[in-house]
Backbone as CSV, one residue per row, in Angstrom:
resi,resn,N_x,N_y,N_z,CA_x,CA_y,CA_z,C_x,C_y,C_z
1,UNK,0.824,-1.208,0.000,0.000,0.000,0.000,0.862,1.263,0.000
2,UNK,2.275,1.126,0.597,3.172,2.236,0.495,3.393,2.949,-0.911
3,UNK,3.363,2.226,-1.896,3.550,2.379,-3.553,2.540,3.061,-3.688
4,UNK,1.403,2.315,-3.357,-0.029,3.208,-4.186,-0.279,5.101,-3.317
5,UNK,0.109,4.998,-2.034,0.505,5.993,-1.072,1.112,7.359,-2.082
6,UNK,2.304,6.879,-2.380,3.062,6.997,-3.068,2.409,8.205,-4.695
7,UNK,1.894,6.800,-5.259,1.740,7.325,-6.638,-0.123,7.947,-6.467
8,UNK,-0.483,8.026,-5.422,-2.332,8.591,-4.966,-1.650,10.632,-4.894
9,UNK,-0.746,10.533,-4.530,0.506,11.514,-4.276,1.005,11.838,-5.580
10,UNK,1.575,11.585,-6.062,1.960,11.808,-7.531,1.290,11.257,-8.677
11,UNK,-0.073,11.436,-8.906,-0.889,11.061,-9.955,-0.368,11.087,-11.306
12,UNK,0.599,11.920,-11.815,0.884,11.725,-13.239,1.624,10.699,-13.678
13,UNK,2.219,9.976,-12.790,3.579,8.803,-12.548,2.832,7.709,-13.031
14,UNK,1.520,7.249,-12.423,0.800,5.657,-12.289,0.310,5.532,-13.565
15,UNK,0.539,4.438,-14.125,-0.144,3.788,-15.111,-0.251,2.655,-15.158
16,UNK,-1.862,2.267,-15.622,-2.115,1.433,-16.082,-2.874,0.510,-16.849
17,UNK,-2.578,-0.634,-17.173,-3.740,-0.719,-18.652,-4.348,-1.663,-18.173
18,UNK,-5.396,-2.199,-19.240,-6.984,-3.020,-19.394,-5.999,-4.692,-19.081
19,UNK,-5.014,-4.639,-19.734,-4.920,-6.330,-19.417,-4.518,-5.895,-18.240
20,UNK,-3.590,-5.070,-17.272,-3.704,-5.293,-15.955,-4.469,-5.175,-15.161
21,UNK,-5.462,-4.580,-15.622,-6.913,-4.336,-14.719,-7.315,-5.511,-14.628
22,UNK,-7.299,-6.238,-15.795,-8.374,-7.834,-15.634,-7.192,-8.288,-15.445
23,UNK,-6.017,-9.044,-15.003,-4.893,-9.678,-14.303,-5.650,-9.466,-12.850
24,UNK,-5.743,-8.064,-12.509,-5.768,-7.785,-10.946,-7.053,-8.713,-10.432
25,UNK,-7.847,-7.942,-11.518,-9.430,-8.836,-11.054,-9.170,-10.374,-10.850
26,UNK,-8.851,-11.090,-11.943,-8.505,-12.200,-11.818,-7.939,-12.959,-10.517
27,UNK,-6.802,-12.001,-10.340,-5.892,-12.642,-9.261,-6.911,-12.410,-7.870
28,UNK,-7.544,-11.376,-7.952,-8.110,-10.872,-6.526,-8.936,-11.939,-6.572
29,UNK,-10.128,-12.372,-7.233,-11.090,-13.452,-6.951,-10.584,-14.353,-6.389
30,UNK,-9.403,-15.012,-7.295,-8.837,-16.456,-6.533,-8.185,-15.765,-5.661
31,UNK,-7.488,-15.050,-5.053,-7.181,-14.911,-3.718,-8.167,-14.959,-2.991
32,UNK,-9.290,-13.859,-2.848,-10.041,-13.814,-1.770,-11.154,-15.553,-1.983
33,UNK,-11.138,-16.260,-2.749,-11.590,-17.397,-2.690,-11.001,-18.767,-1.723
34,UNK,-9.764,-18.338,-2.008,-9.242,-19.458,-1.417,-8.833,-19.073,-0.012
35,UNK,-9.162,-18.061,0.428,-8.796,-17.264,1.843,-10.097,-17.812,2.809
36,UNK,-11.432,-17.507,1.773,-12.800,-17.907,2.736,-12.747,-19.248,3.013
37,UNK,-13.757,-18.843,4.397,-14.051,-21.002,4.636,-14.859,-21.142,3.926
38,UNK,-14.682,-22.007,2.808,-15.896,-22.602,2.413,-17.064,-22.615,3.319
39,UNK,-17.274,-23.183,4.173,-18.611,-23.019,4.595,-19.194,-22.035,5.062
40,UNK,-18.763,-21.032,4.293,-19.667,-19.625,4.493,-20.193,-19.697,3.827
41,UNK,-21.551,-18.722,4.206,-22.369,-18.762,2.957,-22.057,-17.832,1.627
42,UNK,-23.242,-17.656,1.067,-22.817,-17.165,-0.944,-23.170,-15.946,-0.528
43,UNK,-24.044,-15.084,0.434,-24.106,-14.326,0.756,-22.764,-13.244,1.592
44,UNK,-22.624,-13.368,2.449,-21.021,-13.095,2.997,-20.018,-13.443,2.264
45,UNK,-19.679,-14.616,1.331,-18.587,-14.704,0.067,-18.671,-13.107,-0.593
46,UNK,-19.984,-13.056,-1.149,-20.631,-11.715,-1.978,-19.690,-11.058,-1.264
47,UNK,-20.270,-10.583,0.081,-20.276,-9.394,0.623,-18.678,-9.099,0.512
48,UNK,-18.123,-9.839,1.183,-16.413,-10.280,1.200,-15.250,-9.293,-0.368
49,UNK,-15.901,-10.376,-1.135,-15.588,-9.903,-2.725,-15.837,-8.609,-3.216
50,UNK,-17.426,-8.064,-2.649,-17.708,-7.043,-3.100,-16.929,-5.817,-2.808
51,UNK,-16.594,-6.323,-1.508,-15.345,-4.985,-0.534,-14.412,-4.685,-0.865
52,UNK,-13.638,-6.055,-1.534,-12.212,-6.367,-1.738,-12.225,-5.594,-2.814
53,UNK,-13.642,-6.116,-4.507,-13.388,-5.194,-5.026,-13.436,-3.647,-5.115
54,UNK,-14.117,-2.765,-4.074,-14.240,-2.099,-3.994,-12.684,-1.378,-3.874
55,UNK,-12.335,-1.612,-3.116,-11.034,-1.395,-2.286,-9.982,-1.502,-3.625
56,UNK,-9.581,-2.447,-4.738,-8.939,-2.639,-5.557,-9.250,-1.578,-6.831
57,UNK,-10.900,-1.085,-7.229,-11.149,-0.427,-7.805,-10.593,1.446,-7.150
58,UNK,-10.569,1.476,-5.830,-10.114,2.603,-5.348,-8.623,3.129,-5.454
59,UNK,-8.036,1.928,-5.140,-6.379,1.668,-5.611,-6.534,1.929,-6.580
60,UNK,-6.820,1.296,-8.078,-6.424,1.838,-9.806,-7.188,2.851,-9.920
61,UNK,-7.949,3.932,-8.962,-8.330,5.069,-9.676,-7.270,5.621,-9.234
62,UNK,-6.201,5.674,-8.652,-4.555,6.700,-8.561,-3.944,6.637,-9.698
63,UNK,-4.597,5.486,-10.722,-3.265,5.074,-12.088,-4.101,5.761,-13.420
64,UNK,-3.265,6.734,-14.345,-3.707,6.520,-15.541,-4.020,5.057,-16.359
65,UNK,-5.159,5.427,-16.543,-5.479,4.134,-18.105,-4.627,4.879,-18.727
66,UNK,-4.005,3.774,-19.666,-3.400,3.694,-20.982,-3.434,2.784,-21.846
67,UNK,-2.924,3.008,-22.850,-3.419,1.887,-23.864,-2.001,1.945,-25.111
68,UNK,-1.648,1.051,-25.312,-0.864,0.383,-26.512,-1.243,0.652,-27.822
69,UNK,-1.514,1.783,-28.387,-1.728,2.322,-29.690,-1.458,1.478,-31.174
70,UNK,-0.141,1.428,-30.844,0.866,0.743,-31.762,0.131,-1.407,-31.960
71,UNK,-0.556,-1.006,-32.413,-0.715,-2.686,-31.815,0.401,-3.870,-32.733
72,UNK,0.768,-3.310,-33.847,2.145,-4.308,-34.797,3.267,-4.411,-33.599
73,UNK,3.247,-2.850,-33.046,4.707,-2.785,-32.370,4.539,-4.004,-31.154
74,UNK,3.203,-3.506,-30.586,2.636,-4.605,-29.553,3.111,-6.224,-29.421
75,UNK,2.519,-6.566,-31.272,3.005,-7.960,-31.239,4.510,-8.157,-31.374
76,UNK,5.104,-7.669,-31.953,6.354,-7.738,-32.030,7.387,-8.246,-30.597
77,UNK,6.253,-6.969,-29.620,7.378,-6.972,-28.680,6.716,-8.106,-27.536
78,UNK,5.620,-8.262,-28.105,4.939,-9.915,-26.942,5.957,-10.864,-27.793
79,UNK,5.990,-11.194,-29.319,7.011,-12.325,-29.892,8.271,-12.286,-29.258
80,UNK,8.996,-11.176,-28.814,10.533,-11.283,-28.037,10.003,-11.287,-27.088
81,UNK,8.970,-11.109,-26.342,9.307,-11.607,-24.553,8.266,-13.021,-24.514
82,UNK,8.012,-13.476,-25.864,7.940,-15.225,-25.569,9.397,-15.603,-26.069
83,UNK,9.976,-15.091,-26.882,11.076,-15.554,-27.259,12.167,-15.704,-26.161
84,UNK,12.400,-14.586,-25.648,13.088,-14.629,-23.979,12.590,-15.743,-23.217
85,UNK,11.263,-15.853,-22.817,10.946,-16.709,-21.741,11.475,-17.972,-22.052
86,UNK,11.670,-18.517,-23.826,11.402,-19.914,-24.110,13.504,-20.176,-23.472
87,UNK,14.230,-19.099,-24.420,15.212,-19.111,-23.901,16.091,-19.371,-22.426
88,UNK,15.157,-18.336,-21.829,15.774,-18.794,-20.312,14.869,-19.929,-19.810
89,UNK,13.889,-20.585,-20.215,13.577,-22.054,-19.564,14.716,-23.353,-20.546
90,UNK,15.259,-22.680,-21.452,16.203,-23.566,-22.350,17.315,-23.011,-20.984
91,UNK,17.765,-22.562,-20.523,19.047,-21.838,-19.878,18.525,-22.733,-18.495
92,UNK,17.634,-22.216,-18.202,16.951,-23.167,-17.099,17.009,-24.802,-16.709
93,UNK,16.990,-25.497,-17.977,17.090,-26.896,-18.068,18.468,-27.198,-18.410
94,UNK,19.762,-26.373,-18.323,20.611,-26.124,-17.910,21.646,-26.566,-16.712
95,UNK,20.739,-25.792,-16.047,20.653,-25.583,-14.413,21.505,-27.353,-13.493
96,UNK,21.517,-28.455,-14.036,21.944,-29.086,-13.374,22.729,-30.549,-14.038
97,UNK,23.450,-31.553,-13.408,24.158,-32.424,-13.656,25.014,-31.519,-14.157
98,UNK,25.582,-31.997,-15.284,26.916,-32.229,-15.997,27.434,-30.393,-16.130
99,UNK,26.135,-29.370,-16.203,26.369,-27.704,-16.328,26.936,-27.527,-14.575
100,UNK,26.227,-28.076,-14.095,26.491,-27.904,-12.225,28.408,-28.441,-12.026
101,UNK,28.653,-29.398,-12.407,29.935,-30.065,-12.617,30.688,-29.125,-13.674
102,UNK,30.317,-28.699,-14.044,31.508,-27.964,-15.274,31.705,-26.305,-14.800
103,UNK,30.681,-25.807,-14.113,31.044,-24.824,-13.675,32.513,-24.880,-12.321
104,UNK,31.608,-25.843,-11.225,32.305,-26.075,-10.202,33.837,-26.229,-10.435
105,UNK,34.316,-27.354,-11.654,35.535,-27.183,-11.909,36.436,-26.682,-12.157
106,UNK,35.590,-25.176,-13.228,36.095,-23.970,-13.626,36.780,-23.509,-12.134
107,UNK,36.234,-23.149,-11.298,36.033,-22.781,-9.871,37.251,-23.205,-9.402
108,UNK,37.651,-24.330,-9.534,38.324,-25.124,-8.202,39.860,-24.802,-9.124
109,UNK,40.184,-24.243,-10.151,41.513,-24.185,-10.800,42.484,-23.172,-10.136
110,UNK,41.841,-22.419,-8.705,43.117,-21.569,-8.034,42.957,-22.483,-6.670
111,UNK,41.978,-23.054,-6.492,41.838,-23.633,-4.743,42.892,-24.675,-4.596
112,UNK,43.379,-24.746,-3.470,44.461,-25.556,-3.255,43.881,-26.970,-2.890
113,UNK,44.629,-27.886,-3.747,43.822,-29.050,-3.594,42.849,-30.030,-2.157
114,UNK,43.819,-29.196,-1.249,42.966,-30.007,0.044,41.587,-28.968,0.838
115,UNK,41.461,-28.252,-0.487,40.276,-27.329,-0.086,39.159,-27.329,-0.913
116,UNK,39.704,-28.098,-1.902,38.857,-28.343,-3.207,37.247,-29.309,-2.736
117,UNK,37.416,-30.304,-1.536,36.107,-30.775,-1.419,35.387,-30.038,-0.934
118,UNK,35.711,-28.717,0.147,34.916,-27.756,0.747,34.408,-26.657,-0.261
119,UNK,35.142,-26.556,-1.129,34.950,-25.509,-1.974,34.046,-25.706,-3.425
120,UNK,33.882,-27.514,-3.566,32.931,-28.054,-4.587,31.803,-27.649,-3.967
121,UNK,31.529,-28.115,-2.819,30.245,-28.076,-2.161,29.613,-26.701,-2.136
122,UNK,30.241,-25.663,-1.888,30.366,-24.209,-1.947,29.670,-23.579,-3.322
123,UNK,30.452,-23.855,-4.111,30.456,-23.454,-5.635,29.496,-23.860,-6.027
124,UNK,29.061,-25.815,-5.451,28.052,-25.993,-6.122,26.475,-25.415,-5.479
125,UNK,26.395,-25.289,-4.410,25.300,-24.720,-3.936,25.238,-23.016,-4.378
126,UNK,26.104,-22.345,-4.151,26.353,-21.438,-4.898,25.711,-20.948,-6.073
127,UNK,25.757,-22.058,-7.067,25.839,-21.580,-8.280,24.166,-21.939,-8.498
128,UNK,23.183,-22.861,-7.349,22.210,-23.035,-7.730,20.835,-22.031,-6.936
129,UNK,21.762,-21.427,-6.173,20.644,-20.174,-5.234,20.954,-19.118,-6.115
130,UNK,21.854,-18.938,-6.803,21.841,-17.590,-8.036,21.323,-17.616,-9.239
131,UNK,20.427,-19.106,-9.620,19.882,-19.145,-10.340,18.487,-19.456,-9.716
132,UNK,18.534,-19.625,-8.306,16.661,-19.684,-8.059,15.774,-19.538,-8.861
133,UNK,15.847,-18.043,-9.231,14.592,-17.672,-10.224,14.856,-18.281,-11.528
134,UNK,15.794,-18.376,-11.886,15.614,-18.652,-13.580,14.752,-20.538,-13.346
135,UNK,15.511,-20.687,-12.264,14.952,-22.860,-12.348,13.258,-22.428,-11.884
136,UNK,12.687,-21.572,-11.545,11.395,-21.857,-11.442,10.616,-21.957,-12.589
137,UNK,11.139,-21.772,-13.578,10.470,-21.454,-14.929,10.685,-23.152,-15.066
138,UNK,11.507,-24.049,-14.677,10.615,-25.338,-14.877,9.400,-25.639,-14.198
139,UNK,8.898,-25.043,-13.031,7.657,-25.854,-12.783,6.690,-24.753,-12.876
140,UNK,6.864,-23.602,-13.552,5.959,-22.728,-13.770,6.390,-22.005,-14.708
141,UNK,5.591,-21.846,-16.005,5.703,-20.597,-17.395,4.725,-19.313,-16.845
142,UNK,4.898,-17.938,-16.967,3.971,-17.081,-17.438,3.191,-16.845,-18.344
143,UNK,2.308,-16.802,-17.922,0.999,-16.737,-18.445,0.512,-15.645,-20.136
144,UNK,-0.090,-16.095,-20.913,-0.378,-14.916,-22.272,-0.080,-13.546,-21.396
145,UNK,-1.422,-13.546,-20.636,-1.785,-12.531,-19.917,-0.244,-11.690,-19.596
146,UNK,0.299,-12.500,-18.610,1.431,-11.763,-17.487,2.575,-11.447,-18.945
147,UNK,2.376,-11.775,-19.937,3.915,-11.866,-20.897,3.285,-10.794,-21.489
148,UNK,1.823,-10.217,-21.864,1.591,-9.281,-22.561,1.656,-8.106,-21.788
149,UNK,1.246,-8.407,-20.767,1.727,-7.166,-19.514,2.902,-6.693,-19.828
150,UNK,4.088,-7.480,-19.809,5.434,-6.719,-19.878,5.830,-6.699,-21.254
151,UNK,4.849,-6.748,-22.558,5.136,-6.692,-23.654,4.503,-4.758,-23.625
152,UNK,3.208,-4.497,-23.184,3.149,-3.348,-22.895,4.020,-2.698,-22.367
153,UNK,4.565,-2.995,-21.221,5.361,-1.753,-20.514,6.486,-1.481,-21.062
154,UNK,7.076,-2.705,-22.274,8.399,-2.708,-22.923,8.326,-1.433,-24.247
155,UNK,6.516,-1.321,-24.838,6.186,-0.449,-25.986,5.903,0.718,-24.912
156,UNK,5.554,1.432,-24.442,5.257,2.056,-23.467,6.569,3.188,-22.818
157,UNK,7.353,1.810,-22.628,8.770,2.634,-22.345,9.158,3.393,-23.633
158,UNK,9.197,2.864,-24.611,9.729,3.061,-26.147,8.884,4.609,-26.308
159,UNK,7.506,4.793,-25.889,7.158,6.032,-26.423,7.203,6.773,-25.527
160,UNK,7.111,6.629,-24.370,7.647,7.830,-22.867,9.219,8.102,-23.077
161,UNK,10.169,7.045,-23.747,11.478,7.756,-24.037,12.059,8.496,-25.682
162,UNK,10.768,8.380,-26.413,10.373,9.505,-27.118,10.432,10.900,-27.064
163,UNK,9.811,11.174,-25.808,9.444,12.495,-25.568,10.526,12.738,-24.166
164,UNK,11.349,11.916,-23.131,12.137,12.374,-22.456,12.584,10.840,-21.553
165,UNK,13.926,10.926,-20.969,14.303,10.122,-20.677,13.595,9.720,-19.434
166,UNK,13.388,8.549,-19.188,12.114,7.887,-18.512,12.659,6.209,-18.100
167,UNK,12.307,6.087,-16.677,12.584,4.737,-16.210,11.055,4.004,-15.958
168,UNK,10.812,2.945,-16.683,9.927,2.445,-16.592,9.584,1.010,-15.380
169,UNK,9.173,1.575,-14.271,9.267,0.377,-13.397,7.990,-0.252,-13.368
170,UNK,7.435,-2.073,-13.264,6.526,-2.904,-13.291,6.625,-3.526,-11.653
171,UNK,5.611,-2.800,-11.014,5.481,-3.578,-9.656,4.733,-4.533,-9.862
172,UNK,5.411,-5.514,-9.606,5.094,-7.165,-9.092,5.174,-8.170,-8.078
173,UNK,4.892,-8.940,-7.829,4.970,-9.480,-7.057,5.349,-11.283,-7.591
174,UNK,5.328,-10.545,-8.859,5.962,-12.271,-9.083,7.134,-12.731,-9.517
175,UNK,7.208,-13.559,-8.951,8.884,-13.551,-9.117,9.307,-14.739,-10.656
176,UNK,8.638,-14.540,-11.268,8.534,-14.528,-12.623,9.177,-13.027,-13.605
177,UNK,8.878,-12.082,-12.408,9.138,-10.863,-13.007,10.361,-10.230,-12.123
178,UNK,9.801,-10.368,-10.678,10.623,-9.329,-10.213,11.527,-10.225,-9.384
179,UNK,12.716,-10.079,-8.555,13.802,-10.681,-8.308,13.509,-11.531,-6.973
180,UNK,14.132,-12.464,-6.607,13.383,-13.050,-5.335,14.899,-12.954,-4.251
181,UNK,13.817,-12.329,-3.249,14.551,-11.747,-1.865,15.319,-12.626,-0.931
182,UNK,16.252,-12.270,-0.006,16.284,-13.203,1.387,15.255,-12.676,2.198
183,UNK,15.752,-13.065,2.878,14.704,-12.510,4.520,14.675,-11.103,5.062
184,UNK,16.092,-10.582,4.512,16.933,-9.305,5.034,16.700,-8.620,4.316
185,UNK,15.644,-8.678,2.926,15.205,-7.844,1.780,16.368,-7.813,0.613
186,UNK,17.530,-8.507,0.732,18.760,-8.066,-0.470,18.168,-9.368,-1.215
187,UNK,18.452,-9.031,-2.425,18.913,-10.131,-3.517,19.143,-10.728,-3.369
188,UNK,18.469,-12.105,-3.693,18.701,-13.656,-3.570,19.036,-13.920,-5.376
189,UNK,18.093,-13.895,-6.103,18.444,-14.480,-7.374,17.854,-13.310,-8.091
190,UNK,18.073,-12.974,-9.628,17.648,-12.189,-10.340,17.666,-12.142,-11.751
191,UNK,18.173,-13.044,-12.327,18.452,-13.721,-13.305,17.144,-13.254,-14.618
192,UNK,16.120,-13.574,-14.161,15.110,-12.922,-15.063,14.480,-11.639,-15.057
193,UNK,15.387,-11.215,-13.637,14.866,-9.633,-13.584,16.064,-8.569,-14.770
194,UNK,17.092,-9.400,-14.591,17.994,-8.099,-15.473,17.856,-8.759,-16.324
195,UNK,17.928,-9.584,-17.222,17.535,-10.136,-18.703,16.315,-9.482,-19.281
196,UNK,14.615,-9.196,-18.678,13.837,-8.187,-18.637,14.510,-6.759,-19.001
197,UNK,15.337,-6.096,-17.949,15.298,-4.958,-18.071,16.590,-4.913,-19.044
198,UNK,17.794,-5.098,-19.482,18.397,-5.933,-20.778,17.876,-5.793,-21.832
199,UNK,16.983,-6.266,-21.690,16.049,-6.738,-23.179,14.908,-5.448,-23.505
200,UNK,14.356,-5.176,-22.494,13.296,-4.041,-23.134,12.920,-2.966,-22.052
201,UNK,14.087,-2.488,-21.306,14.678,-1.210,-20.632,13.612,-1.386,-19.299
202,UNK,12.920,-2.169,-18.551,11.901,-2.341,-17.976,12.214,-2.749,-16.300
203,UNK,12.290,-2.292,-15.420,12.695,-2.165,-14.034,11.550,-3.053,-13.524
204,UNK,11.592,-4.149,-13.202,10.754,-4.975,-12.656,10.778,-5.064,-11.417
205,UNK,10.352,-5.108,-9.948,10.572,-4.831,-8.634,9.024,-5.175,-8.093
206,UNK,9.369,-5.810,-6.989,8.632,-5.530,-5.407,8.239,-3.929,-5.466
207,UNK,6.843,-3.915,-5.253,6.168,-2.536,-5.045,7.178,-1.468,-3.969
208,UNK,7.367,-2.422,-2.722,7.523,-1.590,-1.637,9.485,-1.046,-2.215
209,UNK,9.898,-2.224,-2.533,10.989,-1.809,-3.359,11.489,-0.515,-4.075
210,UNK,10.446,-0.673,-5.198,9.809,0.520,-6.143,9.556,1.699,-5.050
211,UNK,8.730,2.057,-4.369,8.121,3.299,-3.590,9.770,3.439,-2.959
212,UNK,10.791,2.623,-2.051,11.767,2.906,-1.918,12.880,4.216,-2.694
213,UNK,12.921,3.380,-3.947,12.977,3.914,-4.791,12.777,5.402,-5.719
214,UNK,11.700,5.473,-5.708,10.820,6.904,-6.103,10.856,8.204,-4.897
215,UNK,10.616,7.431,-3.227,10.887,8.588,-2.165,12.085,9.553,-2.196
């Protein structure tokens, strides 16, 4: 809520469009669904939902609507961020046996040999918490939806740095997008967050991150 704080405060900053409006909706139903006890009734479910949306519709009136004009440029730039995704789940399946062993060895060519078993173990765990995020893309792809989201904000950036130099940040919460934390809030893995912003100038982040950021 600090972000929206934030940009309710600086109204010309927030944007946002129709596929994220229906993303939000989406996501909010199945959240607040799977939160109720079932054995409530359909009445109080209602009531429940009706609040939540209320409350979510109050939040996106701080954001400009916008809209993707360009719709060729549109597809273009959804074809490179499926093209990216397919890539780093190819980079992803990567991630272990014989790539895990070939790095580690690289590694061990200054360690002095009677340090080399402490230092496999090292390297190799190492090398697989800095790719956290990229290995989740085996048991989970992003969605049309979530890939056209950041196919917008990638055309979007392109015409806000048209008219003046402009950082385009996407608060998320998924770590599909944005980088996944320790406990202590620093960087754990990020692998698909700078390949994103790399690829189509796009600052992907934790909201509260973001509002960090902007204060």
């Amino acid at each position: 809520m600090r972000l929206f704080g934030y940009l309710k405060a600086h109204r010309e900053i927030g944007l946002v469009t129709k596929t994220v409006e229906i993303e939000a909706s989406h996501k909010l139903n199945s959240a607040v669904t799977q939160r109720l006890n079932p054995s409530l009734s359909n009445e109080i479910r209602s009531t429940v939902l009706n609040l939540c949306w209320d409350r979510m519709h109050e939040l996106l009136g701080c954001l400009a609507m916008v809209d993707v004009t360009n719709k060729s440029r549109l597809a273009e730039r959804l074809g490179d961020v499926v093209t990216m995704y397919g890539k780093l789940l190819g980079a992803a399946r990567q991630t272990a046996g014989s790539k895990v062993r070939s790095h580690v060895k690289s590694r061990l060519t200054t360690v002095p040999p009677y340090l080399r078993g402490i230092a496999s173990n090292i390297y190799a765990r190492q090398f697989l918490v800095d790719r956290t995020q990229l290995r989740r893309l085996l048991g989970k792809s992003p969605s049309l939806n979530d890939q056209t989201i950041l196919a917008e904000a990638a055309c979007l950036t392109e015409v806000y740095n048209k008219i003046e130099a402009t950082t385009m940040f996407l608060a998320s919460t998924d770590l599909l997008f944005s980088p996944m934390l320790n406990e202590d809030g620093t960087v754990k893995s990020d692998i698909i967050t700078v390949e994103i912003r790399q690829r189509f100038s796009v600052e992907c982040d934790w909201p509260h991150r973001i509002s960090q950021r902007l204060e």
